[in-house]
C-alpha positions in Angstrom: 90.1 143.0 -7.9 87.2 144.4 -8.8 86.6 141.3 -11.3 87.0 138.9 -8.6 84.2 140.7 -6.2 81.5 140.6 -9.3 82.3 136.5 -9.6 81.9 136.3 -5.8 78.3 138.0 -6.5 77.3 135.9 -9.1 77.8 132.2 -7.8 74.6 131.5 -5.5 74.4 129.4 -2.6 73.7 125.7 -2.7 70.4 125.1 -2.7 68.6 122.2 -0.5 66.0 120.1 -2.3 62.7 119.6 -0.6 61.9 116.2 -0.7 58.9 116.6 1.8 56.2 116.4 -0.5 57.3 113.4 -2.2 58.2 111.6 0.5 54.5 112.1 1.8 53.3 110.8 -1.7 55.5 107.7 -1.1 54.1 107.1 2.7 50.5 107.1 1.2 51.4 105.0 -2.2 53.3 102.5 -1.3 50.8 101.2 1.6 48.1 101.4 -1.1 49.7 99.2 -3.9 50.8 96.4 -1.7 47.1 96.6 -0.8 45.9 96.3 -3.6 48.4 93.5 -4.7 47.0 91.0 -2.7 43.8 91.2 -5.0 44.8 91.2 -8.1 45.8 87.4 -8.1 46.3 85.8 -11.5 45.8 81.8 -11.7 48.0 80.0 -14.0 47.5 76.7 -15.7 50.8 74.7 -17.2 49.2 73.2 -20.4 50.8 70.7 -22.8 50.9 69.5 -26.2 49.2 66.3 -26.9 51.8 63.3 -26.0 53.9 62.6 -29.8 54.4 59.2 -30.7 57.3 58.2 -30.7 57.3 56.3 -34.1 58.4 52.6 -34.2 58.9 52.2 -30.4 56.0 52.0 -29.3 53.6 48.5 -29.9 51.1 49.8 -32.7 48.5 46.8 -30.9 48.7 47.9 -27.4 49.6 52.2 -27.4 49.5 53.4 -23.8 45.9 54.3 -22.6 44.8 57.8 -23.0 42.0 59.5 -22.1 39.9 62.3 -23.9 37.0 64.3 -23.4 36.0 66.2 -26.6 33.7 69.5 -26.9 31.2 69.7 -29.7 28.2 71.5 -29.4 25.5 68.9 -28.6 27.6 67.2 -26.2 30.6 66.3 -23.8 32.5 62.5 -25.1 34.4 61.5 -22.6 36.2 58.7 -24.6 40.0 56.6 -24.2 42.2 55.3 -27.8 41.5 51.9 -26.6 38.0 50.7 -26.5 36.4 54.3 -27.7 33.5 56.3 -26.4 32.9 55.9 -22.0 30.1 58.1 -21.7 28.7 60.7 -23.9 27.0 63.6 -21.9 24.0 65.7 -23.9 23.8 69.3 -23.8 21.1 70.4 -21.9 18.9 73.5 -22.5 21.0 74.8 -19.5 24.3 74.1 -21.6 26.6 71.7 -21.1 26.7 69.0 -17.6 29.7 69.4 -16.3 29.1 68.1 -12.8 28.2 65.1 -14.9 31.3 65.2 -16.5 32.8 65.5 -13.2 31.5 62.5 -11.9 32.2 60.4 -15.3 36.2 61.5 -14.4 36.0 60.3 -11.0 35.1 57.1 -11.7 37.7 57.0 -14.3 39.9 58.0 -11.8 39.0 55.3 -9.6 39.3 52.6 -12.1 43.0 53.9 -13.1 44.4 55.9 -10.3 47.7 56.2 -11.9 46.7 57.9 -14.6 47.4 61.6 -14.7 47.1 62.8 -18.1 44.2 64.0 -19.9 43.8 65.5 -23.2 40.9 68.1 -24.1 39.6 68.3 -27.9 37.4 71.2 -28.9 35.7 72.2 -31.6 36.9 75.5 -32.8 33.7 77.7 -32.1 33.8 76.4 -28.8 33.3 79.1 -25.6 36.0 79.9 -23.8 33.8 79.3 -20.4 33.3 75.8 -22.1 36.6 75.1 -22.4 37.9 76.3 -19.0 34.6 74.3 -17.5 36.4 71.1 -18.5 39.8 72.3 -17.7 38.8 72.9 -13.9 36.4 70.2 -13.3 39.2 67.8 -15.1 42.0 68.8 -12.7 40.6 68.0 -9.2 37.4 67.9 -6.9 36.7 69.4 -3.9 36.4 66.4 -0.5 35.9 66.6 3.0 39.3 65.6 4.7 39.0 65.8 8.7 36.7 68.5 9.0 38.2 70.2 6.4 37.8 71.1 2.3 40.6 69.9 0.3 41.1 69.3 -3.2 41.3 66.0 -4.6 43.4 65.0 -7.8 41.9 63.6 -10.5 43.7 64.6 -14.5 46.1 67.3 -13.2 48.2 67.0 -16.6 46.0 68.4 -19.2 46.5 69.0 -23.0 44.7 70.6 -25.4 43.8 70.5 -28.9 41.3 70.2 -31.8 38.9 67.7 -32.1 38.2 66.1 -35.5 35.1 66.8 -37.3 
């Protein structure tokens, strides 16, 4: 008997846990993150490899029209695989025009409105800044539709790769 009363004086009582203070951490952190979600926004661009040919299928006279702008360091060629070079755009001491490039796409755009592939060559010491310069302005322009800016397409599909010395 004796036995059974020192057992009885050992065991404790449960215990509650205080969850107070971390519940008030959660109030306070959670609020903050989503805030601070919204900000940390992270653009995306879907880039492809250059279009393979598809060995004896295609006409080796008349290939589907592609268009091309290559990088080099004197100059933007905006060029096709059909009749060659479209406009060559010099480097200024600024850098590189790519508003004039811009423009040069448009027109493209306007002569083959179908078209929605585009591939980028670069040379390989070419800036990054360079490269994404082309990407954007190659993708779409900004108009004004009924009061409003919007986005026009112009070479949404863009691939990349190395341009040939």
């Amino acid at each position: 008997m004796a036995s059974n009363r020192r057992l009885q004086r050992r065991k404790h009582p449960a215990v509650e846990l205080n969850i107070t203070a971390f519940m008030n951490l959660m109030v306070v952190l959670v609020p903050f993150l989503l805030m601070t979600a919204v900000f940390s926004h992270m653009t995306i661009l879907d880039l492809n490899l250059p279009p393979a040919s598809e060995g004896g299928n295609q006409d080796k006279k008349n290939p589907p029209l592609e268009f091309r702008v290559t990088i080099r360091r004197d100059a933007l060629l905006l060029s096709d695989n059909r009749g060659g070079l479209i406009k060559r755009i010099s480097r200024t001491q600024k850098g590189h025009d790519f508003a004039q490039l811009k423009q040069s796409l448009k027109a493209v755009k306007a002569r083959f409105p179908e078209k929605t592939h585009l591939t980028i060559l670069s040379e390989a010491d070419t800036p990054y800044n360079d490269m994404i310069q082309v990407m954007d302005g190659a993708r779409s322009y900004p108009v004004l539709f009924e009061g409003e800016m919007a986005y026009a397409e112009l070479f949404p599909d863009i691939s990349i790769g190395d341009a040939i010395k």
